[in-house]
N, C-alpha and C positions, 0 to 999 in steps of 0.2 A: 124165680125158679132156679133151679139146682142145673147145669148143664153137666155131664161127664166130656171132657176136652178128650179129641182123639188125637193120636200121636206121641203120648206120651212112652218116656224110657217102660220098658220092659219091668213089668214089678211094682211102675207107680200107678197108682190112682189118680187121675186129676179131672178136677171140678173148678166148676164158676158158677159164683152166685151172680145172678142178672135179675135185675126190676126187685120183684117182693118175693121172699123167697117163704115158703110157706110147709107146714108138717109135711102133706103130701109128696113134697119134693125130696125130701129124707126116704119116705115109705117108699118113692118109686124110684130114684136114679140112686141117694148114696148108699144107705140102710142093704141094699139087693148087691152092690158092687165089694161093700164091704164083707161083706157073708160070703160071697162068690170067692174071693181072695183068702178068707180066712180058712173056709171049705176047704181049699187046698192045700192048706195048710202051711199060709202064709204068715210074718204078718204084717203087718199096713206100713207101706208107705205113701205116703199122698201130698198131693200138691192142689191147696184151694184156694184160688185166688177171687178174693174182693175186690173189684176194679170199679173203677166208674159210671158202669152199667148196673152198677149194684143198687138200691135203693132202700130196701129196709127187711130185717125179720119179722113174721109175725111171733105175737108170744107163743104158739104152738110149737112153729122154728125153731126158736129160744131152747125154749123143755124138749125138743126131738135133741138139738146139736149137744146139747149137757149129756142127755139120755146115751146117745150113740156112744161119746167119750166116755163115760162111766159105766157101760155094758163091756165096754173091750178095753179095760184100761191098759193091763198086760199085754195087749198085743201092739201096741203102736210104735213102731219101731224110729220111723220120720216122719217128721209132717212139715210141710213149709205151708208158711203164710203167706201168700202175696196180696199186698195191699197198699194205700197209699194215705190210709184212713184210722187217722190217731188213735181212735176210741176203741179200734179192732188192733193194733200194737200193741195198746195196754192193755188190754184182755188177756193178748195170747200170752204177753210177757207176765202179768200177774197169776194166771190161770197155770200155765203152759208147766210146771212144775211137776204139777200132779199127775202127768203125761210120764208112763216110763220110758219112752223113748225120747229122742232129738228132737225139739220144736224150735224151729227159726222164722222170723219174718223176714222179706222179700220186698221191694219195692217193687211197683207197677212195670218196669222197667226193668227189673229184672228176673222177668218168669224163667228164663231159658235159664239162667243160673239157678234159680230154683228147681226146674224139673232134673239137672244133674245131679246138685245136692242130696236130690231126696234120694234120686237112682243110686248113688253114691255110700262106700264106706269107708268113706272117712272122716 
């Protein structure tokens, strides 16, 4: 599942993938959060951290997390990765180009530097 973390800086979006995270979890917590912020004509900064509690995409996951990225390419201003899980490093690092905005990874350790990052311009 997809969690929306509360407390985050003013501006960001931030999520935690925990157990199996599945389309629906797109449809119902990111996919409505991100719309909501773009509504106002934001656009996205986010903070999504893959932690330990994380366990696996389903393929639907997979085709939603592409899907969302490539609906709003121009709008993504940051994104941090927190994560402590190789496979998702080089992803965001191979992938993360295609992103018009800042894409950094975060270790598990350090979320709180990531939720400034993202908050952040500079």
């Amino acid at each position: 599942m997809i969690e929306l973390v509360e407390g985050a800086p003013q501006g960001v979006l931030a999520f935690k993938a925990v157990g199996e995270v599945v389309a629906k979890d797109y449809e119902d917590v990111l996919k409505p959060a991100v719309d909501a912020a773009l509504a106002g004509g934001h656009k996205i900064r986010c903070v999504y951290e893959i932690g330990p509690e994380f366990d696996r995409y389903s393929m639907g996951a997979s085709w939603d997390d592409t899907m969302i990225g490539f609906a709003h390419l121009t709008k993504w201003e940051r994104c941090a990765v927190v994560t402590d899980r190789d496979w998702v490093e080089h992803a965001v690092k191979g992938f993360g180009w295609m992103m018009s905005g800042k894409v950094r990874v975060f270790g598990v350790d350090e979320l709180t530097t990531a939720l400034e990052w993202a908050a952040s311009d500079a």
